[in-house]
N, C-alpha and C positions, 0 to 999 in steps of 0.2 A: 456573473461568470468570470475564471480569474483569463488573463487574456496569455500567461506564458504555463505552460505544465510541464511541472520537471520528473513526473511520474507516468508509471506505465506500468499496465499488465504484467505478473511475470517480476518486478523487481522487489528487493527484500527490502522492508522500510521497518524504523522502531519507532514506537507508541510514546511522541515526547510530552501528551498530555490526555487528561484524562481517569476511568477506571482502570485501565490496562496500560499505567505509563510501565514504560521499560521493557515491554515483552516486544518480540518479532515477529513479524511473519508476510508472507507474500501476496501481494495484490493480484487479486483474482476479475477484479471489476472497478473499470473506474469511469463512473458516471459523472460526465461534464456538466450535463445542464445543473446538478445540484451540487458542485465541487465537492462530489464525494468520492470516497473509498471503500472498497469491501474489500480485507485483508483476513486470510484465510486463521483461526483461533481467537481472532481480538471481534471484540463484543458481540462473543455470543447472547444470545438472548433466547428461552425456551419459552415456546407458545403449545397452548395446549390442546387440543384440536380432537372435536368428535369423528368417530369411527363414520367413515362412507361405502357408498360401495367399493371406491379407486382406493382405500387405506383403511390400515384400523384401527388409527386414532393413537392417542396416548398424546406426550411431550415430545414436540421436534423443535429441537435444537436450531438455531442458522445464526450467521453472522449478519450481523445490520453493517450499514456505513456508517462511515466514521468519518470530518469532514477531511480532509486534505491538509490544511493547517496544522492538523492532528498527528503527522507524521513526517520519517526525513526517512531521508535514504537511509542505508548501514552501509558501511564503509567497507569492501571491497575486502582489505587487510586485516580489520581488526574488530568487525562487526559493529562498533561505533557511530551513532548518529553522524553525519556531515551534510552539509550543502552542498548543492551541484550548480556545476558552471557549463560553459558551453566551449567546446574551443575545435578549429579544423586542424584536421591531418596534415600533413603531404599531400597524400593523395586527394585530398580535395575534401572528403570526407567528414561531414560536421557530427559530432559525437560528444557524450556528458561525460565528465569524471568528478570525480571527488575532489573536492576543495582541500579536503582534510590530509589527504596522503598523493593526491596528482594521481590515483590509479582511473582509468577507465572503467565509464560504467555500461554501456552498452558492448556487445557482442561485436 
């Protein structure tokens, strides 16, 4: 388990390795115990699934995880891969931004 996480719910990350290097998209799930990702378009995967009573079967679509490693932030500016840093406000307030252009990444 990694011990610092610079990702969350909700933030746009790019695909720096992989089937889906280069494409974007947003994290929807991010499960610690297996330092992974579910980011909403990247590796999808169709399973093909018999008709029950609750469905009626065919190919459903979903996105597997992808590990953590596997992704960076996009940069704020310029959509751009970067790293994140940690640094306080003024106001006291600890928050990430971008390595790459110093913008803020949390709200």
């Amino acid at each position: 388990m990694l011990q610092s996480w610079k990702v969350k719910k909700g933030d746009r990350v790019v695909v720096i390795a992989g089937k889906d290097k280069g494409k974007m998209g947003e994290i929807t799930q991010v499960l610690r115990t297996d330092g992974r990702v579910v980011v909403s378009g990247i590796n999808v995967q169709a399973k093909h699934q018999k008709p029950s009573m609750g469905n009626a079967g065919g190919i459903v679509r979903k996105e597997a995880p992808i590990h953590v490693s596997n992704v960076m932030h996009a940069d704020p500016k310029d959509d751009k891969p970067t790293r994140v840093g940690m640094k306080n406000l003024e106001n006291g307030r600890k928050v990430r931004y971008a390595k790459r252009s110093g913008e803020i990444i949390d709200k």
